[in-house]
One Martini backbone bead per residue (centre of mass of N, CA, C, O) as a GRO file, in nm:
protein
  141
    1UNK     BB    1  -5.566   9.547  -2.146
    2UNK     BB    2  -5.456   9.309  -2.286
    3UNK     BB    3  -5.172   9.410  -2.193
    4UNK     BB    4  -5.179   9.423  -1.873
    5UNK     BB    5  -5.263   9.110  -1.874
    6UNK     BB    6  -4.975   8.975  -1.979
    7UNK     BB    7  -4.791   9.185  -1.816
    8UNK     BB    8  -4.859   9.025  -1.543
    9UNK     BB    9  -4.843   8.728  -1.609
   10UNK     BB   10  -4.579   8.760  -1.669
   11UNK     BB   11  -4.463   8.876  -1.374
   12UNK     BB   12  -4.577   8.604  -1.201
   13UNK     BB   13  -4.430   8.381  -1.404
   14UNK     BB   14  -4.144   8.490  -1.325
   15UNK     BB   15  -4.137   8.492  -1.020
   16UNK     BB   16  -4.232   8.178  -0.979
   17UNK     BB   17  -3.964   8.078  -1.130
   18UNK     BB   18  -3.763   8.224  -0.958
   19UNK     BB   19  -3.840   8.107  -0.674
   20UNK     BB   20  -3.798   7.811  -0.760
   21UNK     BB   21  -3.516   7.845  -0.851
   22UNK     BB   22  -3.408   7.946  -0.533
   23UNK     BB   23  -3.534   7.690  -0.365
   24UNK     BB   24  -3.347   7.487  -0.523
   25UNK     BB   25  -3.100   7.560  -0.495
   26UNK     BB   26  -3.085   7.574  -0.201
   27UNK     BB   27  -3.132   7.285  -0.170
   28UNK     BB   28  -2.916   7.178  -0.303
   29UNK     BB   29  -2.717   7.304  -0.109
   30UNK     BB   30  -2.809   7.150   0.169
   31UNK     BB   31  -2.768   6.852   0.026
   32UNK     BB   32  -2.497   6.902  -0.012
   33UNK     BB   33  -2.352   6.974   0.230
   34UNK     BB   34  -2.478   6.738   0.403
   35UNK     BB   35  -2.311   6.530   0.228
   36UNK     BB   36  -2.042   6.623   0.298
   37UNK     BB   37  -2.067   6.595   0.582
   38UNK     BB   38  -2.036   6.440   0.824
   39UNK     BB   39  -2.054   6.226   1.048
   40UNK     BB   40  -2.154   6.121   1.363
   41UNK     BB   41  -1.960   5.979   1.619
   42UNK     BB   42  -1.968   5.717   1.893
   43UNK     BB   43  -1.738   5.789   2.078
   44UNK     BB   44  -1.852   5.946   2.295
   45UNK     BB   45  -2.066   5.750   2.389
   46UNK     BB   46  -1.906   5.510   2.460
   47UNK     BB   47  -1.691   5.663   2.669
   48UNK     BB   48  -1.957   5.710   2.880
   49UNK     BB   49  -2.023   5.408   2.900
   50UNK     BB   50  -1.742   5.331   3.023
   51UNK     BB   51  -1.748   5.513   3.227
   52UNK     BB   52  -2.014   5.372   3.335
   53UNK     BB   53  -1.815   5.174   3.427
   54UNK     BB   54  -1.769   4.899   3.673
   55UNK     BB   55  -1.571   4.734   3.953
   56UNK     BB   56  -1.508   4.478   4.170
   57UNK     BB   57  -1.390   4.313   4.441
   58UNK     BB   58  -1.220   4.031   4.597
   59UNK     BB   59  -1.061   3.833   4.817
   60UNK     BB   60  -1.039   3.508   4.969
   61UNK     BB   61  -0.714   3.633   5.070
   62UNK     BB   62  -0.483   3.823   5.278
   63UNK     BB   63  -0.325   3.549   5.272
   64UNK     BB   64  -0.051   3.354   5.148
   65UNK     BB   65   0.114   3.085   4.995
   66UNK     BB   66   0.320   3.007   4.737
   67UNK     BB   67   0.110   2.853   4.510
   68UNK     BB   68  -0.188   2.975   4.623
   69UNK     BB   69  -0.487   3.008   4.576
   70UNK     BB   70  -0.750   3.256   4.487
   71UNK     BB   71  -1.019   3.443   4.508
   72UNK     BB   72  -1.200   3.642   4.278
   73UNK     BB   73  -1.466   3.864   4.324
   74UNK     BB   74  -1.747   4.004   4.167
   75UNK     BB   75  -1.877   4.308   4.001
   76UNK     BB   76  -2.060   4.462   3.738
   77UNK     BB   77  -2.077   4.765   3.538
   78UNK     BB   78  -2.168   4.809   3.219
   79UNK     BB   79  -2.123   4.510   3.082
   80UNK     BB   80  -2.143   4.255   2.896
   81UNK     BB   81  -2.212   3.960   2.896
   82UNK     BB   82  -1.878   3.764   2.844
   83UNK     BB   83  -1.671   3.989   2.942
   84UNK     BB   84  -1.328   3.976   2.964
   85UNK     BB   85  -1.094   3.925   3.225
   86UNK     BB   86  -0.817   4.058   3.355
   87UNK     BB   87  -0.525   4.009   3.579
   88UNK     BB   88  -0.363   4.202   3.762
   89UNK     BB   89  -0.052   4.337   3.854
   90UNK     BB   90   0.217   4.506   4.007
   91UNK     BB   91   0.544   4.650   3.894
   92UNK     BB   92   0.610   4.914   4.033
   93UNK     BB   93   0.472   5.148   3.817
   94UNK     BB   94   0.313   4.858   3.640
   95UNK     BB   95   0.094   4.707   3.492
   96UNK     BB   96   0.027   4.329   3.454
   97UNK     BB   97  -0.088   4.084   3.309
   98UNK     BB   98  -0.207   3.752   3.372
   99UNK     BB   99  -0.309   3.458   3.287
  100UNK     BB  100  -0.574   3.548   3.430
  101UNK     BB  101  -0.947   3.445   3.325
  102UNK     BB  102  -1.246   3.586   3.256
  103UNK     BB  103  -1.605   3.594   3.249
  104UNK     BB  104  -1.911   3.724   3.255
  105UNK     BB  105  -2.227   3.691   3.399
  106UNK     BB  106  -2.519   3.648   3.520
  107UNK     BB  107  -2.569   3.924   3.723
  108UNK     BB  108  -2.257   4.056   3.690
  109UNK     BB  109  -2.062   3.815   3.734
  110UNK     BB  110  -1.744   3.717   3.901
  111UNK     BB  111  -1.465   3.468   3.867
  112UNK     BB  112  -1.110   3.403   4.031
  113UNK     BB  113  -0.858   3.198   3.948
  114UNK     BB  114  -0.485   3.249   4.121
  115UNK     BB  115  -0.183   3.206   4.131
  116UNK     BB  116   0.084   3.300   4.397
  117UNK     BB  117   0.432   3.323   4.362
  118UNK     BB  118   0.508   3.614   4.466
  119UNK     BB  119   0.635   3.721   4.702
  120UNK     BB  120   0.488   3.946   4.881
  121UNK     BB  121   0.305   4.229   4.825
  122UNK     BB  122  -0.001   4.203   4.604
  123UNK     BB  123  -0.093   4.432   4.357
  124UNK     BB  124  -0.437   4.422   4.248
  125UNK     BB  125  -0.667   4.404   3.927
  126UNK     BB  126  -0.958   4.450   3.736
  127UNK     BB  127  -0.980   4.404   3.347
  128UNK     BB  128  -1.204   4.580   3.103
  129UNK     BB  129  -1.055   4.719   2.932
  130UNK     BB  130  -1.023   5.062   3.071
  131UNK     BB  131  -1.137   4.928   3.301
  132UNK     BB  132  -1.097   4.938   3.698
  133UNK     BB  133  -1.040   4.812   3.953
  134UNK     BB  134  -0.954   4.851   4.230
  135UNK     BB  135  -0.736   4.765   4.452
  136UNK     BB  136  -0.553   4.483   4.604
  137UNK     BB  137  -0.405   4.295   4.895
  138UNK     BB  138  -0.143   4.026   4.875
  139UNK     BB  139   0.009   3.814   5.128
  140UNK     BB  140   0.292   3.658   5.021
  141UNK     BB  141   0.489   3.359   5.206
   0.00000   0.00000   0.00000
């Protein structure tokens, strides 16, 4: 009797060894596997929020004289207040950023005063890193 209680207690002490043993093994490999894997970047969620970022516009005047001031003003949705805007036209099917700059105030409002000198329709639109207002037309004198 005493041979087959030692002979239970060594096969139950065996198997607790075996389970804990096969145990640690799979924890290890799921935490090297886990430290291997890389972590997920924030640009899908960023990409999103630039999504939802938008700009309204509007000028303050649909005709002007060469070389008078025009005042652009509007709305920003999804941007932080500080956000520089910057002032494009069209030239061709190209747009290009103009000296006008300013940036998002409290209220998520902003103000852009700028000289426009090149004679005939400019198609004009306000941007803030990949976000784009409509474009607006100012028809210079």
């Amino acid at each position: 009797m005493k041979a087959t209680l030692r002979s239970r207690c060594a096969r139950t002490f065996a198997a607790g060894a075996l389970s804990a043993a096969l145990l640690t093994s799979g924890a290890v490999g799921t935490f090297a596997h886990a430290a291997a894997s890389p972590k997920p970047k924030p640009s899908p969620s960023t990409s999103a929020s630039k999504s939802a970022a938008s700009i309204t516009v509007k000028a303050s005047s649909a005709s002007v004289k060469a070389g008078d001031k025009v005042t652009f003003t509007g709305r920003t949705k999804g941007m932080p207040i500080g956000s520089k805007l910057v002032l494009q036209h069209k030239k061709g099917s190209k747009w290009t950023t103009l000296q006008a700059s300013t940036t998002v105030k409290q209220g998520s409002s902003y103000s852009l005063d700028a000289k426009l000198n090149d004679k005939g329709k400019q198609e004009l639109r306000i941007k803030y890193d990949e976000v784009t207002s409509p474009s607006v037309t100012v028809t210079v004198k």
